[in-house]
N, CA, C and O atoms as a GROMACS GRO file, in nm:
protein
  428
    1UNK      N    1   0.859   0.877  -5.623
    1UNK     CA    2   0.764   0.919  -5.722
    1UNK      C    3   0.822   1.039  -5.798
    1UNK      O    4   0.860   1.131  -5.725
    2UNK      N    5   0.841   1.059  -5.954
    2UNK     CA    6   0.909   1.163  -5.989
    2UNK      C    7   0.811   1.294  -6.019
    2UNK      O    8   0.691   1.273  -6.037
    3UNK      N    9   0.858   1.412  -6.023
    3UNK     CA   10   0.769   1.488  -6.016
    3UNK      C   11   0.828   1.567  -6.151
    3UNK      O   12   0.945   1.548  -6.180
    4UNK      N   13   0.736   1.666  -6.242
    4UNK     CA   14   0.702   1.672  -6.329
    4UNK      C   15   0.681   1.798  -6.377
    4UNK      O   16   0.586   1.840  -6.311
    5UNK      N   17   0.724   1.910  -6.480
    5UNK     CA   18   0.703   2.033  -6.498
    5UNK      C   19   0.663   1.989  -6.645
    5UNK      O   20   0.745   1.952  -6.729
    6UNK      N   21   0.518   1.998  -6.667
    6UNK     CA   22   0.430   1.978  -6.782
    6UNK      C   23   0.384   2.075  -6.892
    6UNK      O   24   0.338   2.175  -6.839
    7UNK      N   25   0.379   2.082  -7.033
    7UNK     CA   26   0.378   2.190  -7.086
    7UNK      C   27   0.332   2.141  -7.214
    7UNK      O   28   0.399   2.070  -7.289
    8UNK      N   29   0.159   2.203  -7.243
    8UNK     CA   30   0.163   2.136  -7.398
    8UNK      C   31   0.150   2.288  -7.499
    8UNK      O   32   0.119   2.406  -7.481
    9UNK      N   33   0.186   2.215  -7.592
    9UNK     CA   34   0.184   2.331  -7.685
    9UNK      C   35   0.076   2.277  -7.800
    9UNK      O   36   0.081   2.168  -7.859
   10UNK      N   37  -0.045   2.406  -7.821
   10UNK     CA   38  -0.111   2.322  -7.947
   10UNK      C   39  -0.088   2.437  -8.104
   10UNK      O   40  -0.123   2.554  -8.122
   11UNK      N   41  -0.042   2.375  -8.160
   11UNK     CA   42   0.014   2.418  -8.283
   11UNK      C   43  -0.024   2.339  -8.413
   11UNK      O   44   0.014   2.224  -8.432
   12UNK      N   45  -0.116   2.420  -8.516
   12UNK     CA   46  -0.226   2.364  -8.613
   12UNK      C   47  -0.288   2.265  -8.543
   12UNK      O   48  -0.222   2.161  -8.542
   13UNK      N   49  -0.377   2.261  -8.491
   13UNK     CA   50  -0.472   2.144  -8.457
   13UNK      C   51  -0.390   2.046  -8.367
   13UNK      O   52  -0.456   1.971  -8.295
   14UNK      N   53  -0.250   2.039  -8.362
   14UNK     CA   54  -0.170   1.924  -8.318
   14UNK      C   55  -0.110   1.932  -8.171
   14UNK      O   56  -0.036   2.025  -8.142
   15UNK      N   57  -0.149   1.817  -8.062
   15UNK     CA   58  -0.131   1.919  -7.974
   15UNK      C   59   0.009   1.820  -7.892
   15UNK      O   60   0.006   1.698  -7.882
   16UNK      N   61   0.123   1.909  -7.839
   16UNK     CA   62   0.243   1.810  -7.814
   16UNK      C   63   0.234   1.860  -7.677
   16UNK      O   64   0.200   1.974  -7.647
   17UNK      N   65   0.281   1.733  -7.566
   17UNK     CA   66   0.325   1.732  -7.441
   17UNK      C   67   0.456   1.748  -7.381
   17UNK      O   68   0.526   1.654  -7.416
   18UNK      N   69   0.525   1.838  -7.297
   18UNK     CA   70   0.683   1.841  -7.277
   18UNK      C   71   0.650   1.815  -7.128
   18UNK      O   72   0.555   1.862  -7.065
   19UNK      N   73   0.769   1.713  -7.074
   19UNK     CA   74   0.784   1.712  -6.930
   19UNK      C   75   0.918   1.735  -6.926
   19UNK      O   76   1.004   1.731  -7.014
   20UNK      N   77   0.920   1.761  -6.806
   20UNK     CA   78   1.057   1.845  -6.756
   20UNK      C   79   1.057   1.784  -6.575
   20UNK      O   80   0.966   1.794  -6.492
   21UNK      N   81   1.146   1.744  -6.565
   21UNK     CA   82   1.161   1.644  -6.405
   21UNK      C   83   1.225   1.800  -6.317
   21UNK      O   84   1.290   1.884  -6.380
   22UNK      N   85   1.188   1.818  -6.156
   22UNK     CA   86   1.218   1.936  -6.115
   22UNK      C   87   1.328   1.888  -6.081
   22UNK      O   88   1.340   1.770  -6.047
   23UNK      N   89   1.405   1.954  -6.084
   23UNK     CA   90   1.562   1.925  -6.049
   23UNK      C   91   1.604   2.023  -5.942
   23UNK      O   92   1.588   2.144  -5.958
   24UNK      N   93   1.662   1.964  -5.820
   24UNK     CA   94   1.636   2.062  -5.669
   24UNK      C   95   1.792   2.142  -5.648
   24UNK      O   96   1.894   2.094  -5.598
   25UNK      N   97   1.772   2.274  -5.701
   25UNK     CA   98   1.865   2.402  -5.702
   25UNK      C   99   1.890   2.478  -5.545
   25UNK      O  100   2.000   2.530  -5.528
   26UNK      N  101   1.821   2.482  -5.468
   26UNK     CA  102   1.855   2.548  -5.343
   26UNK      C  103   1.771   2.492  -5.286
   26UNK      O  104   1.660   2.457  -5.326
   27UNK      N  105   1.865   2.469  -5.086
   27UNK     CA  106   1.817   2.425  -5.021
   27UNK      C  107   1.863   2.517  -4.867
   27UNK      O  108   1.979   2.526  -4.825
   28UNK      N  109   1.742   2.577  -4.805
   28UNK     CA  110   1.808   2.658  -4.670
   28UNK      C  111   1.864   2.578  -4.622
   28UNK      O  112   1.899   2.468  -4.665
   29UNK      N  113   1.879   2.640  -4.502
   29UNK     CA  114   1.956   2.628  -4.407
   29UNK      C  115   1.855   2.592  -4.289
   29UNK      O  116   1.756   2.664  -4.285
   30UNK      N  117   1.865   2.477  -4.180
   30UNK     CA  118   1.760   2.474  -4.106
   30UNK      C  119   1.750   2.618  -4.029
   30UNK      O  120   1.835   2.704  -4.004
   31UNK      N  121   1.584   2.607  -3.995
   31UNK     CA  122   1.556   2.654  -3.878
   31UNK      C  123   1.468   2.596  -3.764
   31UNK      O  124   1.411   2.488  -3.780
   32UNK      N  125   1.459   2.652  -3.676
   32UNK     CA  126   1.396   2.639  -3.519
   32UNK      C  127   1.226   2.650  -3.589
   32UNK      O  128   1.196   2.734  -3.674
   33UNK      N  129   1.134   2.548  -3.535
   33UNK     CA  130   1.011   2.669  -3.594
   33UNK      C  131   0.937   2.691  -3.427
   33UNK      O  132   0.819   2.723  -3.419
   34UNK      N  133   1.001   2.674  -3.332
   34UNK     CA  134   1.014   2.709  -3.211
   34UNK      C  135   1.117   2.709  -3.142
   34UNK      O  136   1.216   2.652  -3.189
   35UNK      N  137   1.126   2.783  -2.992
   35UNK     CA  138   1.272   2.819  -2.951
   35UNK      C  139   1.299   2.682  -2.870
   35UNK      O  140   1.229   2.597  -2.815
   36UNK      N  141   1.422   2.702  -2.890
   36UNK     CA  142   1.487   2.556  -2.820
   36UNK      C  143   1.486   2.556  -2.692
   36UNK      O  144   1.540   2.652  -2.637
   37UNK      N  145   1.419   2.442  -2.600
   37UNK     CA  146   1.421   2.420  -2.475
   37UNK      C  147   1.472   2.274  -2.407
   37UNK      O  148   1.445   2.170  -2.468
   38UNK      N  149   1.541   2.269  -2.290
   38UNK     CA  150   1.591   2.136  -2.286
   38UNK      C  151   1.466   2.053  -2.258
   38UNK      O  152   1.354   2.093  -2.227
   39UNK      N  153   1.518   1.901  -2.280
   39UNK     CA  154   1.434   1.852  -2.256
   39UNK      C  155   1.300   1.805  -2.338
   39UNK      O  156   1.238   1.700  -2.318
   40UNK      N  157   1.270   1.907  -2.433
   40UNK     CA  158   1.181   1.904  -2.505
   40UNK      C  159   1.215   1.902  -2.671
   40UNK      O  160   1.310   1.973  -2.704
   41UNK      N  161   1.162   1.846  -2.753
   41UNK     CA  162   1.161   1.776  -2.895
   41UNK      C  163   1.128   1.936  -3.002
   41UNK      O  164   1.010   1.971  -3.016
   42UNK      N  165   1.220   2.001  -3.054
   42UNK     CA  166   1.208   2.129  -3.134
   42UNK      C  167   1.178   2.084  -3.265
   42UNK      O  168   1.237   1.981  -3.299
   43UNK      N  169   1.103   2.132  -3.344
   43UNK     CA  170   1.086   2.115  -3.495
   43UNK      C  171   1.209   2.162  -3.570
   43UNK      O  172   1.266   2.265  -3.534
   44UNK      N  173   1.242   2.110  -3.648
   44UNK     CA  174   1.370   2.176  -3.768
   44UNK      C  175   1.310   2.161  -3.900
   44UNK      O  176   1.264   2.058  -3.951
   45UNK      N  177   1.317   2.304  -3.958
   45UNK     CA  178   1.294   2.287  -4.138
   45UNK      C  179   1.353   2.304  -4.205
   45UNK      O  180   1.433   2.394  -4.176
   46UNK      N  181   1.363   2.260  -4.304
   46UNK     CA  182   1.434   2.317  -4.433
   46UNK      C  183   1.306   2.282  -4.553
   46UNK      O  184   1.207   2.209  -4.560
   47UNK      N  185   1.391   2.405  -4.658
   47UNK     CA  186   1.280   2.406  -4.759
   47UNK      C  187   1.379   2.391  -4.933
   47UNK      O  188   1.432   2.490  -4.982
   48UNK      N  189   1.383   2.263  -4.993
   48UNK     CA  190   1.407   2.297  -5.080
   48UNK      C  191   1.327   2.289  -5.204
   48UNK      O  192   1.222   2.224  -5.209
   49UNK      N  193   1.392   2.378  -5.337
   49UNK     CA  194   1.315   2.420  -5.388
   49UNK      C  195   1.409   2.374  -5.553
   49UNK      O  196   1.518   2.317  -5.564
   50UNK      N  197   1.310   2.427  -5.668
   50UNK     CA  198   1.388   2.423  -5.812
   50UNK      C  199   1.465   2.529  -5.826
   50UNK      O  200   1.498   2.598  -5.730
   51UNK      N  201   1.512   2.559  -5.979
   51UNK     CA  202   1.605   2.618  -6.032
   51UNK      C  203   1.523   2.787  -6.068
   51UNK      O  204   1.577   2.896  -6.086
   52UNK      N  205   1.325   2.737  -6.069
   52UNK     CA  206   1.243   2.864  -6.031
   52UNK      C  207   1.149   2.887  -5.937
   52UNK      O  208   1.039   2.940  -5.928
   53UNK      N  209   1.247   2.816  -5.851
   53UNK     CA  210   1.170   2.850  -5.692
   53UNK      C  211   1.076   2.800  -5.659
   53UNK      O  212   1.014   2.840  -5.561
   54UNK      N  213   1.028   2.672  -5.750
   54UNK     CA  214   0.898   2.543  -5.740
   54UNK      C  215   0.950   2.471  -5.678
   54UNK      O  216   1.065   2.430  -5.697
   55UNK      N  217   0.856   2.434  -5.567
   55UNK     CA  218   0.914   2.314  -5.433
   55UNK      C  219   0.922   2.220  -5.489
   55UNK      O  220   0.850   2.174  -5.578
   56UNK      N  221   1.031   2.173  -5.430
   56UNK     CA  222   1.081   1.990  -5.491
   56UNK      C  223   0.989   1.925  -5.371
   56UNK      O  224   0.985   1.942  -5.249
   57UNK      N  225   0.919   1.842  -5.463
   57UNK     CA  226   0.822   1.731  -5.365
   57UNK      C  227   0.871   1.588  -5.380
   57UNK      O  228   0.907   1.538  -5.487
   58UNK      N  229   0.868   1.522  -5.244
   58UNK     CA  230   0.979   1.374  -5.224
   58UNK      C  231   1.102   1.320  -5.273
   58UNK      O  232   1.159   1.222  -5.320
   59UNK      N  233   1.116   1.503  -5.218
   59UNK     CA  234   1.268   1.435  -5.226
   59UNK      C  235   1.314   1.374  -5.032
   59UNK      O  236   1.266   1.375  -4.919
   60UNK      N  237   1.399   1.341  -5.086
   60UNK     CA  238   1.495   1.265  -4.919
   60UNK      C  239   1.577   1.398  -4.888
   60UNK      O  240   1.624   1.460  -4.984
   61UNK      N  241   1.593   1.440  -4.773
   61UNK     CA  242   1.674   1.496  -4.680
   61UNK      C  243   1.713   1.472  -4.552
   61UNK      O  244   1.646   1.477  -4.449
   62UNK      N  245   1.896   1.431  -4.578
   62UNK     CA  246   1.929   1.321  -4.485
   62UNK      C  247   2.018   1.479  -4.362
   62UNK      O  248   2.096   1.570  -4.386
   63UNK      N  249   1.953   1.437  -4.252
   63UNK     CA  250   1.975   1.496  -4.116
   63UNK      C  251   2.085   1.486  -4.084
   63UNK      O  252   2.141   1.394  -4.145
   64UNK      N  253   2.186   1.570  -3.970
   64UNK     CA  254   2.306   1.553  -3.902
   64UNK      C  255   2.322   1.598  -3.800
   64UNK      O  256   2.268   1.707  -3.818
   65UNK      N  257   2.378   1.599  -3.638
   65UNK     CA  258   2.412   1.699  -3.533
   65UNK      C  259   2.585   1.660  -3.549
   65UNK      O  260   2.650   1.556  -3.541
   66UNK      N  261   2.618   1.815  -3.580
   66UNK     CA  262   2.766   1.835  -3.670
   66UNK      C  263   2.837   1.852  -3.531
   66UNK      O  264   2.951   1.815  -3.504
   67UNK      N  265   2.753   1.909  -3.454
   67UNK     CA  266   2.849   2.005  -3.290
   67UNK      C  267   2.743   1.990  -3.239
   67UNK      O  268   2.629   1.991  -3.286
   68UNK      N  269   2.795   1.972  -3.106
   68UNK     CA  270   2.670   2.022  -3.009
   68UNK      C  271   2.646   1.896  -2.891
   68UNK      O  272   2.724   1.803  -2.871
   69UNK      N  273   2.556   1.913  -2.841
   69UNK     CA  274   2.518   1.744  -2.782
   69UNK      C  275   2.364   1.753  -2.845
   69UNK      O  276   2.325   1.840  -2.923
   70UNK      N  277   2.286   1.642  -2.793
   70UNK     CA  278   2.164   1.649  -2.810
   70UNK      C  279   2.136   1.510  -2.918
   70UNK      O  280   2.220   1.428  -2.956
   71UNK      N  281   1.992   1.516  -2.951
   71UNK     CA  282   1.999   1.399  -3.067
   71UNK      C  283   1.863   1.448  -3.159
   71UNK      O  284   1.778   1.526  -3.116
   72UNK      N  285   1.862   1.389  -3.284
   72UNK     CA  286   1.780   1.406  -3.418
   72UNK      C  287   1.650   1.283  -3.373
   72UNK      O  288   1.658   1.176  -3.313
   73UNK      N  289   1.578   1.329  -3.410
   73UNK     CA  290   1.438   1.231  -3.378
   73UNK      C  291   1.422   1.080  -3.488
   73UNK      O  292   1.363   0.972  -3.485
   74UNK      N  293   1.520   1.161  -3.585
   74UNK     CA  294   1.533   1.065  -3.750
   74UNK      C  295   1.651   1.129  -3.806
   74UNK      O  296   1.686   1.246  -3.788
   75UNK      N  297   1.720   1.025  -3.890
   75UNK     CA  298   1.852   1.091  -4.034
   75UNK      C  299   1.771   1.114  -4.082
   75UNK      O  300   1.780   1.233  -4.111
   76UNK      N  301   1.671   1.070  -4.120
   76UNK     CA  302   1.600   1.146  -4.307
   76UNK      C  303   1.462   1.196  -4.294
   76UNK      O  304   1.384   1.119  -4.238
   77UNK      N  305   1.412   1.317  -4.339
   77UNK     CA  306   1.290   1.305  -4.384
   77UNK      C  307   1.306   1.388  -4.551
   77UNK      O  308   1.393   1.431  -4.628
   78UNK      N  309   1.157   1.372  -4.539
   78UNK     CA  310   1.121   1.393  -4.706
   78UNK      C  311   1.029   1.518  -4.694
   78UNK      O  312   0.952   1.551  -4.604
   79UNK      N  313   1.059   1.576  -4.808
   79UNK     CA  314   0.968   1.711  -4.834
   79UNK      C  315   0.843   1.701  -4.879
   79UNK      O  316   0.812   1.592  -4.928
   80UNK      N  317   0.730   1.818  -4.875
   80UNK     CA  318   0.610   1.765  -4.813
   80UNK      C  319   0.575   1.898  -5.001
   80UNK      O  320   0.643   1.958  -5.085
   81UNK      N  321   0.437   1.875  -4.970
   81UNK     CA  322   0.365   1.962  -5.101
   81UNK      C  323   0.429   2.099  -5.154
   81UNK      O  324   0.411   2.150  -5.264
   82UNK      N  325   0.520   2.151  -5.034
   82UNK     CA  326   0.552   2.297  -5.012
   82UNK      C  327   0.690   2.278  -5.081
   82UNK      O  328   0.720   2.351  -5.175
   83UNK      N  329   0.778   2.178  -5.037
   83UNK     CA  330   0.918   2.164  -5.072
   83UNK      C  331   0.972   2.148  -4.907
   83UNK      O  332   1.091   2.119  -4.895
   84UNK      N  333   0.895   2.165  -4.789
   84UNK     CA  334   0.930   2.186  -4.677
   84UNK      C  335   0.966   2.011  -4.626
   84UNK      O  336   0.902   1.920  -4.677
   85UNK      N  337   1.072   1.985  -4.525
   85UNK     CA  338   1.119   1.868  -4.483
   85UNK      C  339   1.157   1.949  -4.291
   85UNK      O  340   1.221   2.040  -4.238
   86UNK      N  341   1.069   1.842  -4.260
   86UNK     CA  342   1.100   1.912  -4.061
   86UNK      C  343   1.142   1.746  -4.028
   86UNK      O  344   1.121   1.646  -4.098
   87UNK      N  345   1.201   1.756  -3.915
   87UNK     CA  346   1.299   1.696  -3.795
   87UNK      C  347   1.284   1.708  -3.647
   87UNK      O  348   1.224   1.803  -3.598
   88UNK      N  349   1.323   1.637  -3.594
   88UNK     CA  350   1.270   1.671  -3.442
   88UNK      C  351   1.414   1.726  -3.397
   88UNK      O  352   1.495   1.703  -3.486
   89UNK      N  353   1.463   1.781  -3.302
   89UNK     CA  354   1.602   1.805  -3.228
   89UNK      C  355   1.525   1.799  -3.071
   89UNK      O  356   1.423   1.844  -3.019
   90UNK      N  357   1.637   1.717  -3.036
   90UNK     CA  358   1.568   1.697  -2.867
   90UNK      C  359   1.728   1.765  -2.806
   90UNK      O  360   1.840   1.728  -2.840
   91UNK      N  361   1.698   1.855  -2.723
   91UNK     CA  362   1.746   1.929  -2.616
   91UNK      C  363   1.814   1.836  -2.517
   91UNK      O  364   1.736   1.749  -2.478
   92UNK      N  365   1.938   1.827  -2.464
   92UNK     CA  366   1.923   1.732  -2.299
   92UNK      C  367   1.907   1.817  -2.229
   92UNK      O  368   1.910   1.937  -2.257
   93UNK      N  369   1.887   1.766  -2.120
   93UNK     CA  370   1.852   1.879  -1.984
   93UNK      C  371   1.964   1.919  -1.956
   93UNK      O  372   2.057   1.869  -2.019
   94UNK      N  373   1.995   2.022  -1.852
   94UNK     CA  374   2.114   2.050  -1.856
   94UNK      C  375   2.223   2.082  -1.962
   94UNK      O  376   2.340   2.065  -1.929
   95UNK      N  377   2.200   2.117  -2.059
   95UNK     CA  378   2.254   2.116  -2.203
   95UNK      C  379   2.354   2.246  -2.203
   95UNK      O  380   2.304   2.342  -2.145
   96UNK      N  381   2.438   2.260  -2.236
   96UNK     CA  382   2.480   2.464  -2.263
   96UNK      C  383   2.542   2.461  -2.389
   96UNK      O  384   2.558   2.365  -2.465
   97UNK      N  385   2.584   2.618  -2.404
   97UNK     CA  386   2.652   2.595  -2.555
   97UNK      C  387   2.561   2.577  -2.657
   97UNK      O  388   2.441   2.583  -2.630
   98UNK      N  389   2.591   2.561  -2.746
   98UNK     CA  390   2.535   2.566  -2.901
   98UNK      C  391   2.553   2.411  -2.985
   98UNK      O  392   2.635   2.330  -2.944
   99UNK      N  393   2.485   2.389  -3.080
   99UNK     CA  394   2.473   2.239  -3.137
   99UNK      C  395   2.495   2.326  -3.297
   99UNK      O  396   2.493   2.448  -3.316
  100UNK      N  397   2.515   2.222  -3.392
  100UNK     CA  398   2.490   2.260  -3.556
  100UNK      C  399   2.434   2.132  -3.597
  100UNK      O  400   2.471   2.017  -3.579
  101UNK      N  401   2.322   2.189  -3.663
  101UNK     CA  402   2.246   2.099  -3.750
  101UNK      C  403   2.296   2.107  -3.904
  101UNK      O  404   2.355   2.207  -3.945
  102UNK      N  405   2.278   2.039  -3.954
  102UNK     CA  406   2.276   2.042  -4.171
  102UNK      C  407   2.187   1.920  -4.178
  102UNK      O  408   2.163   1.820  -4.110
  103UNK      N  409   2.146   1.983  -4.304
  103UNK     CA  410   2.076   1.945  -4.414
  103UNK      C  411   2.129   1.852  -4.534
  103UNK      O  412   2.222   1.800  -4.473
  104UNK      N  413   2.132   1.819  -4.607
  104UNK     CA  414   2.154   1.768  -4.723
  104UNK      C  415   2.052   1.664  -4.829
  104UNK      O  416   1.996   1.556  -4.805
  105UNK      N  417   2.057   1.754  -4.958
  105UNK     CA  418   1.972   1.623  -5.031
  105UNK      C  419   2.015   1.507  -5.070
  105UNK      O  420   2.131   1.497  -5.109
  106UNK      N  421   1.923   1.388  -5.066
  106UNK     CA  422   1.991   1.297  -5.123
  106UNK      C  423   1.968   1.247  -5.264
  106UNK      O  424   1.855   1.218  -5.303
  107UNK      N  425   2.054   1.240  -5.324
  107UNK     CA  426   2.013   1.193  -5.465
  107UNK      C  427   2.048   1.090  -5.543
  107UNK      O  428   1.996   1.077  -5.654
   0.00000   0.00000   0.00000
């Protein structure tokens, strides 16, 4: 569904419509939105956004575990009203060391 930066201008009586498609300029870096425990399914977010900091809504953001062990609940989710896109990361038991997650949009 494309999303839309709308703008009319009314000038003598006449009134004109401009759309403008958001085009997605920055995207964090995940985070934890709780601490990681084995065994158990952690939330991951990322938030991307426009070129003035207006959340990009449905877009695709395709998931990765770069390092680490462990596994992604899904490759892709999609960003929500905010610009926000979460993920599951499941822990193994016994796990040590450190994992890397990324992000990426897809377009």
């Amino acid at each position: 569904m494309p999303k839309w930066d709308i703008f009319l201008v009314l000038h003598s009586n006449q009134l004109t419509v401009f759309a403008n498609q958001i085009r997605p300029a920055t995207l964090s870096n995940p985070v934890a939105l709780s601490a990681v425990k084995a065994g158990l399914v952690t939330q991951l977010q990322v938030q991307l956004l426009g070129s003035c900091s207006e959340p990009c809504v449905g877009e695709v953001i395709n998931w990765s575990l770069t390092s680490g062990s462990g596994s992604l609940t899904a490759q892709q989710s999609t960003t929500d009203d905010n610009g926000n896109a979460q993920i599951g990361y499941v822990c193994p038991v016994g796990s040590s060391g450190s994992m890397t997650i990324s992000a990426e949009v897809d377009f």
